[in-house]
Z-matrix of the N, CA and C atoms (Angstrom, degrees):
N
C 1 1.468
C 2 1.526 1 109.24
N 3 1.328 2 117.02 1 127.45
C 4 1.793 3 126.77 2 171.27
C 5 1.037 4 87.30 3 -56.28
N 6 1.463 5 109.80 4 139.88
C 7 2.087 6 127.96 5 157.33
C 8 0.915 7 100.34 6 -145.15
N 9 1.244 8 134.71 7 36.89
C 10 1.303 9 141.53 8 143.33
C 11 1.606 10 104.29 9 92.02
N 12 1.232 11 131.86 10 -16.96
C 13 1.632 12 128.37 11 -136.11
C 14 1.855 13 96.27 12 -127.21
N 15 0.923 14 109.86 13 143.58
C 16 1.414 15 101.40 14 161.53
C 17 1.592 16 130.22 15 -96.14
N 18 1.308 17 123.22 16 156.97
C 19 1.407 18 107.53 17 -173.77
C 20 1.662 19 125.89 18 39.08
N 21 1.534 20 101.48 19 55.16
C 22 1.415 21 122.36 20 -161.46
C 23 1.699 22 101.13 21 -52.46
N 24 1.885 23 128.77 22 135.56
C 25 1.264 24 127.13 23 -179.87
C 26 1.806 25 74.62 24 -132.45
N 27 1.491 26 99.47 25 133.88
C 28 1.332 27 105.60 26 175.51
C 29 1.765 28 108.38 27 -121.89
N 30 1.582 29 106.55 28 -173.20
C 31 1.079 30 94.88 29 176.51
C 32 2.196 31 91.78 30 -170.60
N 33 0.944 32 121.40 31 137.81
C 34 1.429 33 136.07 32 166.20
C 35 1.533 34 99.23 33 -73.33
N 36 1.573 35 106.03 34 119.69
C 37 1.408 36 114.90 35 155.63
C 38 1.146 37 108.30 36 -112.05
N 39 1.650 38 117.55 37 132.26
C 40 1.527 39 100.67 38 178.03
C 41 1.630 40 105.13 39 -136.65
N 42 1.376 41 100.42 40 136.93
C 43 1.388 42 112.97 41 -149.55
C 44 1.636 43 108.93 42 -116.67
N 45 1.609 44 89.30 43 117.46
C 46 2.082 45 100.30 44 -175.41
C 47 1.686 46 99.12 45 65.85
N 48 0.900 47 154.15 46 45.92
C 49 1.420 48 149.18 47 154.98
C 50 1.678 49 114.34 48 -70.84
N 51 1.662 50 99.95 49 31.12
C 52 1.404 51 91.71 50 -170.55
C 53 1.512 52 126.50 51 -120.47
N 54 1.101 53 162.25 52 -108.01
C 55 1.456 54 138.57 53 -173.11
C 56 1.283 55 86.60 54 -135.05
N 57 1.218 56 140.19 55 2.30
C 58 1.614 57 134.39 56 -176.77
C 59 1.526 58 119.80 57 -95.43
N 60 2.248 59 95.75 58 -1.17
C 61 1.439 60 98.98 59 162.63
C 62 1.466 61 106.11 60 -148.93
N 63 1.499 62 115.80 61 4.13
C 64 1.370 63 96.21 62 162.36
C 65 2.031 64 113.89 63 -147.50
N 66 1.359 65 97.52 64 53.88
C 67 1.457 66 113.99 65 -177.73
C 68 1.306 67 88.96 66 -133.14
N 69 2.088 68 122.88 67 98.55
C 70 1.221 69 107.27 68 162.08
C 71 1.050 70 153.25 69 -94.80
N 72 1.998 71 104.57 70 39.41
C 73 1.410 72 121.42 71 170.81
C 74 1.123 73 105.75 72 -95.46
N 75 1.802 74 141.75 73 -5.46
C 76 1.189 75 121.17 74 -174.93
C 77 1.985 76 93.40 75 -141.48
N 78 1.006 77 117.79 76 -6.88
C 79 1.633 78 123.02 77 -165.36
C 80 1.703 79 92.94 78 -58.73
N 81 1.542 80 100.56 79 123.89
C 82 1.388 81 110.85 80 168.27
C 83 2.064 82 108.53 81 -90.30
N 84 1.045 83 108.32 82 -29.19
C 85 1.263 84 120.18 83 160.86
C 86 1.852 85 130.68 84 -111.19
N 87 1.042 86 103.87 85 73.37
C 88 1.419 87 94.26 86 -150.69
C 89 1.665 88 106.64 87 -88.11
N 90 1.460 89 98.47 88 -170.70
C 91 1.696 90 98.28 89 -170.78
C 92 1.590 91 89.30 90 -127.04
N 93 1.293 92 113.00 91 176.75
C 94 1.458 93 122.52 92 154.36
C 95 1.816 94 106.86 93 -18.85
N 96 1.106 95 112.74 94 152.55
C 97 1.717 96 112.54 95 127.97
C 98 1.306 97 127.66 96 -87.97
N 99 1.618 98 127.47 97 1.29
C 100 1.296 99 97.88 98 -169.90
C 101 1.566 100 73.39 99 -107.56
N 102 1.586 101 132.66 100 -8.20
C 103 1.347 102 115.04 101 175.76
C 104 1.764 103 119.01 102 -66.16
N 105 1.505 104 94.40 103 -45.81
C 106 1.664 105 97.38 104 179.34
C 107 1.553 106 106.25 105 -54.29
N 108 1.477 107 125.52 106 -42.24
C 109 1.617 108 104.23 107 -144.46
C 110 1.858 109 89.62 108 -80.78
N 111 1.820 110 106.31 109 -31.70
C 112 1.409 111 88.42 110 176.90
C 113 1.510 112 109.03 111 -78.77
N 114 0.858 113 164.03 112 25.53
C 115 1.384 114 153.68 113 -171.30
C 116 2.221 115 101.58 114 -122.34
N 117 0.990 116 111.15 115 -36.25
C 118 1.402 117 133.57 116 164.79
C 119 1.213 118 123.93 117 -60.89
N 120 1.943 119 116.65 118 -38.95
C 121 1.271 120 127.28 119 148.40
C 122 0.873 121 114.82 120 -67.82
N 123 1.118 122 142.75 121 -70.06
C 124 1.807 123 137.75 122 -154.57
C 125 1.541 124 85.78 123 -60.72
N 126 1.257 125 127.68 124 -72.84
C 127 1.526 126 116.55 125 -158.74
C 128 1.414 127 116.42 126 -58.78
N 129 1.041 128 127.45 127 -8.49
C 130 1.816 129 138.22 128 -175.48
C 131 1.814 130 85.37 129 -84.89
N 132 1.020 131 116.90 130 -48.99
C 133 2.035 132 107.72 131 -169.45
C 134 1.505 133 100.61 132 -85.62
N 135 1.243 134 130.57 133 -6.74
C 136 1.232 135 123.56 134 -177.16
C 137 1.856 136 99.00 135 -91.67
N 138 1.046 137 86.59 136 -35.24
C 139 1.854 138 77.97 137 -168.06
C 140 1.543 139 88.44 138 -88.48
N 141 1.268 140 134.57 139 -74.65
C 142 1.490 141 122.00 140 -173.83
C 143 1.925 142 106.45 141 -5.90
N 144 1.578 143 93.78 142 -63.66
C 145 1.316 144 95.51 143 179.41
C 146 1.961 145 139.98 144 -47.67
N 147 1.555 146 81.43 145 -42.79
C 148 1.843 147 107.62 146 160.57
C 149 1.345 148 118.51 147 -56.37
N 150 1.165 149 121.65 148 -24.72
C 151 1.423 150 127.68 149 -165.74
C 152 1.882 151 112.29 150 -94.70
N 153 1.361 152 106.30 151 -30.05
C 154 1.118 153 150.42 152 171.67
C 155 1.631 154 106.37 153 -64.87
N 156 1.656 155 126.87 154 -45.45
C 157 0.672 156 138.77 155 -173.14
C 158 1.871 157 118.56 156 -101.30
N 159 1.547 158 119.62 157 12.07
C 160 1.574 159 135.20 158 -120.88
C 161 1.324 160 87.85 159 -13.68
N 162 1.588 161 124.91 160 115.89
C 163 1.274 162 157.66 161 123.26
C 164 1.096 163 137.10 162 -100.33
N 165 1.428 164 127.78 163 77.78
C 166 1.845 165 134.94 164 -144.70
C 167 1.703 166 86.65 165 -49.61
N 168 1.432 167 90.20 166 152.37
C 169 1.737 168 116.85 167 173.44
C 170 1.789 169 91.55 168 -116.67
N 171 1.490 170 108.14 169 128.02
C 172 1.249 171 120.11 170 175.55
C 173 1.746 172 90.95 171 -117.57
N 174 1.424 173 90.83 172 159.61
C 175 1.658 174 116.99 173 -165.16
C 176 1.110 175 93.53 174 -135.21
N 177 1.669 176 119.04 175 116.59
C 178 1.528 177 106.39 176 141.90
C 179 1.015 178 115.97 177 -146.00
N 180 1.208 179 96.81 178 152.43
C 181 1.788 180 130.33 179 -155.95
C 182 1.108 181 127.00 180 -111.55
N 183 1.219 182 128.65 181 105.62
C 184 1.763 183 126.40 182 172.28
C 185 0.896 184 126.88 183 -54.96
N 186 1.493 185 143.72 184 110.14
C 187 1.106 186 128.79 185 179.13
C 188 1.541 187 96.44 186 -133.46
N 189 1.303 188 115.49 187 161.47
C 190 1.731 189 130.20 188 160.06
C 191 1.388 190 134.31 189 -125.10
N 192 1.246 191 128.63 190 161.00
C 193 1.570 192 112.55 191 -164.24
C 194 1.538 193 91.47 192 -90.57
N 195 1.154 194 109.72 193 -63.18
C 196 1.591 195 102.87 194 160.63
C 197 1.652 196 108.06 195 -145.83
N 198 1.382 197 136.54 196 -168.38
C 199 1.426 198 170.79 197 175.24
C 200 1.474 199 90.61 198 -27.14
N 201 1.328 200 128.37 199 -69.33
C 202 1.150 201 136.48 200 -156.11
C 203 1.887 202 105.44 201 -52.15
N 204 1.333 203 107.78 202 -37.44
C 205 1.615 204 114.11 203 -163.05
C 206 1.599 205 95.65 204 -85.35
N 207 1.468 206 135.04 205 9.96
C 208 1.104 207 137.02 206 -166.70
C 209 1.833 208 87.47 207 -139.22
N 210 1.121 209 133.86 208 -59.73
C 211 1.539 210 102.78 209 -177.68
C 212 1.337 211 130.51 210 -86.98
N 213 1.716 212 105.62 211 34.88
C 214 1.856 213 110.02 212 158.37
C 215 1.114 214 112.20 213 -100.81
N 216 0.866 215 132.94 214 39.03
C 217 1.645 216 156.69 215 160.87
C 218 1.542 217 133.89 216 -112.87
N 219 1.727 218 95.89 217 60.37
C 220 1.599 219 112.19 218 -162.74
C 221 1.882 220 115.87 219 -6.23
N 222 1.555 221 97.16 220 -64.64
C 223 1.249 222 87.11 221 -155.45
C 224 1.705 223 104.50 222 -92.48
N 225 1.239 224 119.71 223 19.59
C 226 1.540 225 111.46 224 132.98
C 227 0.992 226 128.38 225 -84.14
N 228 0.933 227 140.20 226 9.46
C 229 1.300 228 158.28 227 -168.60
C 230 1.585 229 100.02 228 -102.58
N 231 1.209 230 103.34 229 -51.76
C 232 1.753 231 105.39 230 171.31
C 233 1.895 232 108.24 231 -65.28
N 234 0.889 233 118.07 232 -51.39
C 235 1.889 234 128.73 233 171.35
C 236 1.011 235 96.40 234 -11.34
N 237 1.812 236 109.49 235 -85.30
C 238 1.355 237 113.15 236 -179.63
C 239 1.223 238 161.44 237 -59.19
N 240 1.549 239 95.81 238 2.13
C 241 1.544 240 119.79 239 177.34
C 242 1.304 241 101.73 240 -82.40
N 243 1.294 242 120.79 241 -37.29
C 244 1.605 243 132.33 242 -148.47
C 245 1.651 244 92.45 243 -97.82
N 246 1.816 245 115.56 244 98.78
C 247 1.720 246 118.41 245 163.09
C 248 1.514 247 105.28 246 -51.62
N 249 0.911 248 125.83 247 1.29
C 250 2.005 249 98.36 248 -163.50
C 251 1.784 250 87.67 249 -132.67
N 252 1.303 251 124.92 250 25.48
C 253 1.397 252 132.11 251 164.88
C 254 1.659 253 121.83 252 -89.78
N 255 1.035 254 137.90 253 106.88
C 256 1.399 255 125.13 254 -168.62
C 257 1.278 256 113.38 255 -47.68
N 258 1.505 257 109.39 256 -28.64
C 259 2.204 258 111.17 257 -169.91
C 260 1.737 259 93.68 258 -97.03
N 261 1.666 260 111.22 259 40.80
C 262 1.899 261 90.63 260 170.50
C 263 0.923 262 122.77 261 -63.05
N 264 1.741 263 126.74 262 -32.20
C 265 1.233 264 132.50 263 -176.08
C 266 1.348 265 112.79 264 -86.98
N 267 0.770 266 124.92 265 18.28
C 268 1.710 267 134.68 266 161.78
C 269 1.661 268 106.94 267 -25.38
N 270 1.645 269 107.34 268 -68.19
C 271 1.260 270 97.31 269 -173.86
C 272 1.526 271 120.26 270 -70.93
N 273 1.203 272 131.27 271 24.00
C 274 1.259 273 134.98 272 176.93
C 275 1.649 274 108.66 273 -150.68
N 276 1.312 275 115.99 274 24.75
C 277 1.482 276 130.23 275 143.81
C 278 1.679 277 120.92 276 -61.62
N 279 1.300 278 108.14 277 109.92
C 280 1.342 279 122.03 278 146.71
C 281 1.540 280 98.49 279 74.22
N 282 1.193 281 114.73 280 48.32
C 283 1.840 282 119.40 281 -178.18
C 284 1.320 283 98.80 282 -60.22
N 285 1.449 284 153.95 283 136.92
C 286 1.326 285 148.89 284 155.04
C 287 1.633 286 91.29 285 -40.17
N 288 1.601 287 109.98 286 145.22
C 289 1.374 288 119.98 287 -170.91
C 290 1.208 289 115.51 288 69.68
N 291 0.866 290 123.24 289 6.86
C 292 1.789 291 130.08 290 179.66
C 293 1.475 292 102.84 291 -94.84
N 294 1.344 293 142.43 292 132.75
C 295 1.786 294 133.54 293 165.09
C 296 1.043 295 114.86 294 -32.93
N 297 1.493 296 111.54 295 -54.95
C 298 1.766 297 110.88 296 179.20
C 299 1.595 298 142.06 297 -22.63
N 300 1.485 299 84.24 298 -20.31
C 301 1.293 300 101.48 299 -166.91
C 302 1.575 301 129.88 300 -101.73
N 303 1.400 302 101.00 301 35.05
C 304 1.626 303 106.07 302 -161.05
C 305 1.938 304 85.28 303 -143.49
N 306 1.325 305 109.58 304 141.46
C 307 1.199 306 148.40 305 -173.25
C 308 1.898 307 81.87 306 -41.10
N 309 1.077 308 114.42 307 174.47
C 310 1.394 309 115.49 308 159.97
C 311 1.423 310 109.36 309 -115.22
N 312 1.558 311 119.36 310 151.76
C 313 1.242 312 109.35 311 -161.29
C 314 1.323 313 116.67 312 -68.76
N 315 1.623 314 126.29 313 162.70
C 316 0.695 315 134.38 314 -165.74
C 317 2.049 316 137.96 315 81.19
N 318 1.078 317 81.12 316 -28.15
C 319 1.692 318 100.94 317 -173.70
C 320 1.433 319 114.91 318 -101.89
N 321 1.601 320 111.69 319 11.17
C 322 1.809 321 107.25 320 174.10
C 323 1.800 322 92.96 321 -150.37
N 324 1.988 323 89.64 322 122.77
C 325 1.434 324 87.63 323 -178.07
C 326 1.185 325 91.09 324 -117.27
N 327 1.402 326 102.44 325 146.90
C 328 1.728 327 112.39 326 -154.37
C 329 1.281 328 106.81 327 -98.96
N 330 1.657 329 125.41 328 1.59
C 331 1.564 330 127.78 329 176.47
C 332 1.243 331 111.20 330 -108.13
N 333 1.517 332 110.58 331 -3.89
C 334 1.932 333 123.41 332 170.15
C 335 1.205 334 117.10 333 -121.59
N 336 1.208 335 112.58 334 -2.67
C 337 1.980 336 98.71 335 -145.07
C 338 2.009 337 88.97 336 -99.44
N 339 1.281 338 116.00 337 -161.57
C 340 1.432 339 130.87 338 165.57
C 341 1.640 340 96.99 339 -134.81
N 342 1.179 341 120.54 340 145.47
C 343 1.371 342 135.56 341 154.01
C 344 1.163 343 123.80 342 -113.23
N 345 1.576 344 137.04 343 108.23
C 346 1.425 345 128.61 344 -173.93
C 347 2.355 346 93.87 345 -120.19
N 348 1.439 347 80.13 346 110.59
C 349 1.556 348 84.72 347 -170.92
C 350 1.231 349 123.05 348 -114.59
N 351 1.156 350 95.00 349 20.48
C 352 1.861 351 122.15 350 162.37
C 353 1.401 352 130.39 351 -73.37
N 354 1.337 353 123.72 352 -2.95
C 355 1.213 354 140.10 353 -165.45
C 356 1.440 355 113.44 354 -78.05
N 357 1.324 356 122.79 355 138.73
C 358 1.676 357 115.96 356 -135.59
C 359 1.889 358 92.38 357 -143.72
N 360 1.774 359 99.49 358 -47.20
C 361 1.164 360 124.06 359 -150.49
C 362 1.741 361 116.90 360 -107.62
N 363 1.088 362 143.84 361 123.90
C 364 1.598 363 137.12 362 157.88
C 365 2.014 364 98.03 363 -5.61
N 366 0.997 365 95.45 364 -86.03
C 367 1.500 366 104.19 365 164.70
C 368 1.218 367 150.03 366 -5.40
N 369 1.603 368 135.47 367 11.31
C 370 1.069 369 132.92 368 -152.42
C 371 1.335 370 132.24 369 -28.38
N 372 1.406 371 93.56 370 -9.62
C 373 1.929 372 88.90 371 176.63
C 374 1.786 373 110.35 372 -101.60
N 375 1.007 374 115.28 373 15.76
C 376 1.442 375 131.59 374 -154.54
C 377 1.484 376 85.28 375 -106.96
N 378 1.687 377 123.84 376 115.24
C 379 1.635 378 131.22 377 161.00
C 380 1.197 379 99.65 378 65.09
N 381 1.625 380 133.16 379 3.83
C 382 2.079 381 112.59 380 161.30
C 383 1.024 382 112.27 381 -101.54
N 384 1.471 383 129.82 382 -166.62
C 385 1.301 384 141.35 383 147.39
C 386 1.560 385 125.14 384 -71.28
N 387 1.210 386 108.93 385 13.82
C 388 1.221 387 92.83 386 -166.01
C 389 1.473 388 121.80 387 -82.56
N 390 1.393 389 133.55 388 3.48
C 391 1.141 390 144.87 389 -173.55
C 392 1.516 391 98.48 390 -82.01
N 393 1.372 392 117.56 391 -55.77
C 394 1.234 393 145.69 392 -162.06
C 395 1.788 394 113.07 393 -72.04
N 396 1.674 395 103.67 394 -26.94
C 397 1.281 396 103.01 395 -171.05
C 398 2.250 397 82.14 396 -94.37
N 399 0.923 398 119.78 397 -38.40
C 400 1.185 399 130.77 398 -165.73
C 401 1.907 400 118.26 399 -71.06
N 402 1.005 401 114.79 400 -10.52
C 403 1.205 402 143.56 401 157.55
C 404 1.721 403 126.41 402 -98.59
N 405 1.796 404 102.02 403 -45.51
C 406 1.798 405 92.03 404 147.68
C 407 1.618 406 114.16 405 -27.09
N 408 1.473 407 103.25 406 -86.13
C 409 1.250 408 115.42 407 -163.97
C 410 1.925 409 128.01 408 -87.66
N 411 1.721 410 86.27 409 43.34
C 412 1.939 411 116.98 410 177.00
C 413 1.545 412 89.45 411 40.08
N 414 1.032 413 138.63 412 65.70
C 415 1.010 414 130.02 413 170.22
C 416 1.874 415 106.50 414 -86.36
N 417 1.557 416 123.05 415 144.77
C 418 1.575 417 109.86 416 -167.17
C 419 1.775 418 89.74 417 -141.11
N 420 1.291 419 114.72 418 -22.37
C 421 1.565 420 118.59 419 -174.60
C 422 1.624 421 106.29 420 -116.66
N 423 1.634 422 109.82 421 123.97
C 424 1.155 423 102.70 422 -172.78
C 425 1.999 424 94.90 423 -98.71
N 426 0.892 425 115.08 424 171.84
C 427 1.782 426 121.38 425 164.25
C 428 1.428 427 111.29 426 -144.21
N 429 1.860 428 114.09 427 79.92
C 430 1.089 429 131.59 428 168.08
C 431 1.588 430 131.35 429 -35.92
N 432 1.403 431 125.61 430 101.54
C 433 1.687 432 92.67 431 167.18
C 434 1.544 433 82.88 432 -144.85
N 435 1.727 434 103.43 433 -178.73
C 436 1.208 435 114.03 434 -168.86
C 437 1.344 436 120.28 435 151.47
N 438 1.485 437 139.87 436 -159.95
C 439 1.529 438 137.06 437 87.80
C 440 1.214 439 127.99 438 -140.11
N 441 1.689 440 91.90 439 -169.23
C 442 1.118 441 126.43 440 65.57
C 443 1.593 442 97.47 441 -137.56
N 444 1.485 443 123.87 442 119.74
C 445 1.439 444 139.37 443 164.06
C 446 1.452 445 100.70 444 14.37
N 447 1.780 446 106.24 445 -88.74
C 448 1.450 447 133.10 446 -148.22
C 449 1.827 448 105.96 447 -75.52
N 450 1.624 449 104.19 448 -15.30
C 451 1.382 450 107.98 449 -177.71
C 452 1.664 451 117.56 450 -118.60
N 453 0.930 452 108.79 451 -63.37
C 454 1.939 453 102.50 452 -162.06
C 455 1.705 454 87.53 453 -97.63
N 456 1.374 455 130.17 454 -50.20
C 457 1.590 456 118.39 455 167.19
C 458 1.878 457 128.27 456 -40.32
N 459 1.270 458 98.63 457 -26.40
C 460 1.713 459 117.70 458 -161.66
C 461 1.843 460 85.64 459 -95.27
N 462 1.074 461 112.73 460 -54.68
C 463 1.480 462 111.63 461 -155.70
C 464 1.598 463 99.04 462 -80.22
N 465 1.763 464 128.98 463 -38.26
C 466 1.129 465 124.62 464 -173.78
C 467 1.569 466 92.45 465 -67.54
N 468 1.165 467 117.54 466 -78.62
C 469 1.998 468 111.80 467 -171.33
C 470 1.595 469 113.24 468 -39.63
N 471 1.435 470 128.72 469 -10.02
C 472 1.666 471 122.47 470 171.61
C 473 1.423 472 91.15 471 -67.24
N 474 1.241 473 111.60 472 -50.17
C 475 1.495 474 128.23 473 -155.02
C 476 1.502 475 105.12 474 -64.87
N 477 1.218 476 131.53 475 -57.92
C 478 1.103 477 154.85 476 -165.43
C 479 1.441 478 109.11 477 -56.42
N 480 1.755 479 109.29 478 -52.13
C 481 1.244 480 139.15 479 -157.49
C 482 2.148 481 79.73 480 -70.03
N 483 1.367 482 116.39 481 -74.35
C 484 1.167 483 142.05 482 -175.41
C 485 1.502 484 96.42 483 -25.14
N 486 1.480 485 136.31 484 -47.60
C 487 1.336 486 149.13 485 -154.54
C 488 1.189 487 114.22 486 -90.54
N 489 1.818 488 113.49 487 -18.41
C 490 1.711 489 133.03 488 175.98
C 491 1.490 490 91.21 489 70.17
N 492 1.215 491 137.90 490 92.28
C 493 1.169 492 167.28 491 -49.82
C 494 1.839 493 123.12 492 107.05
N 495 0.847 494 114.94 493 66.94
C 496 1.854 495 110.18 494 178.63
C 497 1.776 496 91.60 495 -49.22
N 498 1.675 497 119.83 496 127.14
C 499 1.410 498 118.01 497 164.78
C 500 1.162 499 92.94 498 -125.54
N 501 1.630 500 104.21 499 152.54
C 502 1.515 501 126.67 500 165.11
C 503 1.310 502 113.58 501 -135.79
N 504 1.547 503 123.36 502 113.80
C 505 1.498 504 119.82 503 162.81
C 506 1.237 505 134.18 504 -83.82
N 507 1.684 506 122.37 505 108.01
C 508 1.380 507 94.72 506 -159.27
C 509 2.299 508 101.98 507 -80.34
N 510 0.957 509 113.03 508 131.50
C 511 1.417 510 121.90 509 -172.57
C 512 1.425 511 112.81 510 -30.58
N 513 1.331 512 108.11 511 -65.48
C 514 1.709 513 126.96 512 -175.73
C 515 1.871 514 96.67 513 -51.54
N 516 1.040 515 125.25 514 -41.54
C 517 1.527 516 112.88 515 -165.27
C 518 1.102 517 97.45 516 -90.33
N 519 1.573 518 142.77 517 0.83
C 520 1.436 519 112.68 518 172.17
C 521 1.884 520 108.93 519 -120.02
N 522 1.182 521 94.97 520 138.54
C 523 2.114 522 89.45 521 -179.26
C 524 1.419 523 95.90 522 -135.71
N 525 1.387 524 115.79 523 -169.26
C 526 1.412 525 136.93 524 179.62
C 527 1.455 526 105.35 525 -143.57
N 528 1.570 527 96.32 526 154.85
C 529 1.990 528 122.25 527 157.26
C 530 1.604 529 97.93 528 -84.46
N 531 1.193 530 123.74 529 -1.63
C 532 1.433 531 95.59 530 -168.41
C 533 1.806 532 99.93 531 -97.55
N 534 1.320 533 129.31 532 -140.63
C 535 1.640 534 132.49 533 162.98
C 536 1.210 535 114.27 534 -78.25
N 537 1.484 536 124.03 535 115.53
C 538 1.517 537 140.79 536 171.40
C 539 1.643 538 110.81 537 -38.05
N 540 1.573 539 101.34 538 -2.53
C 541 1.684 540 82.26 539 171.63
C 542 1.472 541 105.91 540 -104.25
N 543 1.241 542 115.61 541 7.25
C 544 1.783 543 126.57 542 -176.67
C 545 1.309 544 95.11 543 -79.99
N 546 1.449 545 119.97 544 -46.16
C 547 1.706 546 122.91 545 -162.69
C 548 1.426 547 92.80 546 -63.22
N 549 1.316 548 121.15 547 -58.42
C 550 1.611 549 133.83 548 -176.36
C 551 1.352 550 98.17 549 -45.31
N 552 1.285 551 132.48 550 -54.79
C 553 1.440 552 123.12 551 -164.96
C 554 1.453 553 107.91 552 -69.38
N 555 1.429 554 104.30 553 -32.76
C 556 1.754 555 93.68 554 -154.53
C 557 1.826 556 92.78 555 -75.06
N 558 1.787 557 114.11 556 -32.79
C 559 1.355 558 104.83 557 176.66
C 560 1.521 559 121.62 558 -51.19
N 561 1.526 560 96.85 559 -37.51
C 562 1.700 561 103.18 560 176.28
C 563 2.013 562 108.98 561 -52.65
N 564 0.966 563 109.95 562 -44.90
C 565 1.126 564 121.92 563 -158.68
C 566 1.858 565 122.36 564 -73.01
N 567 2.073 566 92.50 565 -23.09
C 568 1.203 567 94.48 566 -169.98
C 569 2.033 568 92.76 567 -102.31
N 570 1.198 569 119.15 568 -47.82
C 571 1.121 570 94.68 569 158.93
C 572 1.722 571 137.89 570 -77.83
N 573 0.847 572 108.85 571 46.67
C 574 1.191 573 125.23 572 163.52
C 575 1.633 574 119.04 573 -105.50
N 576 1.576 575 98.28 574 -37.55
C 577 1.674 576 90.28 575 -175.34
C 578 2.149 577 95.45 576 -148.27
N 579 1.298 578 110.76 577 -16.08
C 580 1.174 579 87.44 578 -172.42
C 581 1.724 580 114.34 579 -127.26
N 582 1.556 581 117.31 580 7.69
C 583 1.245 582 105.08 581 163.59
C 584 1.840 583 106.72 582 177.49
N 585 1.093 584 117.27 583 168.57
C 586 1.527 585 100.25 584 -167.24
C 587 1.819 586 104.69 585 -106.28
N 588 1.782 587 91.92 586 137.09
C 589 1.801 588 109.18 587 -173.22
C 590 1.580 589 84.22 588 -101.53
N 591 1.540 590 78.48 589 154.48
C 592 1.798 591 101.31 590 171.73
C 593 1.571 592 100.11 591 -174.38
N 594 1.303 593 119.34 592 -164.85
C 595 1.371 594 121.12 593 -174.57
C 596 1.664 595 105.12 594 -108.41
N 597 1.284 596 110.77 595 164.63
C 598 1.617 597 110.15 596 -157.66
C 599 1.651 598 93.04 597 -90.22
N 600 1.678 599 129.99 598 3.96
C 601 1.214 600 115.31 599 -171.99
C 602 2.088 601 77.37 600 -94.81
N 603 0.802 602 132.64 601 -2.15
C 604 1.634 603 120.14 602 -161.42
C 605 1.459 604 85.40 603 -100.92
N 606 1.010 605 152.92 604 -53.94
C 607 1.193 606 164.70 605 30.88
C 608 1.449 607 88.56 606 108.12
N 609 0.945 608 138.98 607 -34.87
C 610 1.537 609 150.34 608 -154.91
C 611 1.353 610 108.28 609 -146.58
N 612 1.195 611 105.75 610 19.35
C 613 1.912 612 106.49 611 -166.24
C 614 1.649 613 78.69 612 -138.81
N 615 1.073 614 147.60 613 -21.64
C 616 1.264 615 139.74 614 -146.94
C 617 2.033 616 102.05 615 -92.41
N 618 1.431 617 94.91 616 115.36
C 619 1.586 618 114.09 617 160.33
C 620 1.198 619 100.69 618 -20.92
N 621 1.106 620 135.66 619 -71.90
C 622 1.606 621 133.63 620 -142.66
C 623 1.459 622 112.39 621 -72.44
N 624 1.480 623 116.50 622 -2.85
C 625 1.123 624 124.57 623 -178.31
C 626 1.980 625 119.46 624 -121.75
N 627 1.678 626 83.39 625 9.11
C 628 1.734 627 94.45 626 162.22
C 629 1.266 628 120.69 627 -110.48
């Protein structure tokens, strides 16, 4: 498959995979359950597989020092006013020391993986290292999954795309808390102009990675 890149070096970013949206004994923003346990599977055989392949698994993690670094951001600020908004608890998402804030099990191996737990922003490249750790290791192909679809997946691959970046989402590993037709849109949206979706078994079927 063309991905634009030559001598493709990839790398799994995986974005919010952590108990603050799909653990629903402690999720201050949570998703489905039948989204987390499938979204937790597919990405647990995708990276097993990455690891298998040495293809660094990047982690990133939202965290905040507290409330304040989350309501200078006008229109979260509106979220939380609004009870009948799924992100009300926004301003009390993922406080450092909060549960939320730890990988969910299974999906971060701590003698392979990367953790960048600085993540503040929709944006993943916005205030981390991750540019910096991702260029260490010539990285030129990102392999997005995560969420939420319509938000930190949608906004990191604009971003990504913007940076000349080959992205691929594989579909099955990324979902949302918000309406299943947002996930649909934002997929519409990223292969359409900013990186190519497919399923994470194609994704795992792909030449360029034998």
């Amino acid at each position: 498959m063309n991905l634009g890149v030559d001598h493709m070096k990839a790398a799994i970013v995986a974005i919010d995979l952590h108990r603050g949206h799909l653990d629903m004994e402690v999720a201050t923003m949570p998703s489905t359950p039948e989204v987390a346990r499938r979204v937790v599977a597919t990405n647990k055989t995708l990276m097993d597989w990455a690891r298998t392949k040495a293809i660094p698994v990047i982690h990133l993690m939202t965290r905040y020092r507290d409330s304040d670094e989350i309501r200078i951001n006008p229109f979260w600020r509106t979220r939380s006013e609004d009870p009948n908004n799924p992100r009300k608890n926004v301003l009390k998402h993922n406080l450092i020391g909060m549960p939320g804030c730890e990988v969910m099990p299974g999906l971060f191996d701590v003698a392979q993986d990367y953790l960048v737990d600085t993540k503040k922003r929709y944006n993943c490249f916005v205030g981390t290292d991750l540019e910096l750790l991702l260029k260490a290791k010539q990285i030129n192909t990102l392999i997005i999954t995560g969420v939420n679809t319509n938000s930190c997946i949608l906004s990191t691959v604009t971003a990504a795309c913007s940076m000349d970046y080959s992205v691929i989402v594989p579909s099955d590993c990324v979902d949302t808390m918000d309406d299943p037709s947002l996930h649909a849109a934002a997929l519409l949206c990223i292969k359409t102009a900013f990186g190519f979706v497919m399923a994470s078994n194609e994704v795992m079927q792909m030449a360029e990675f034998e």
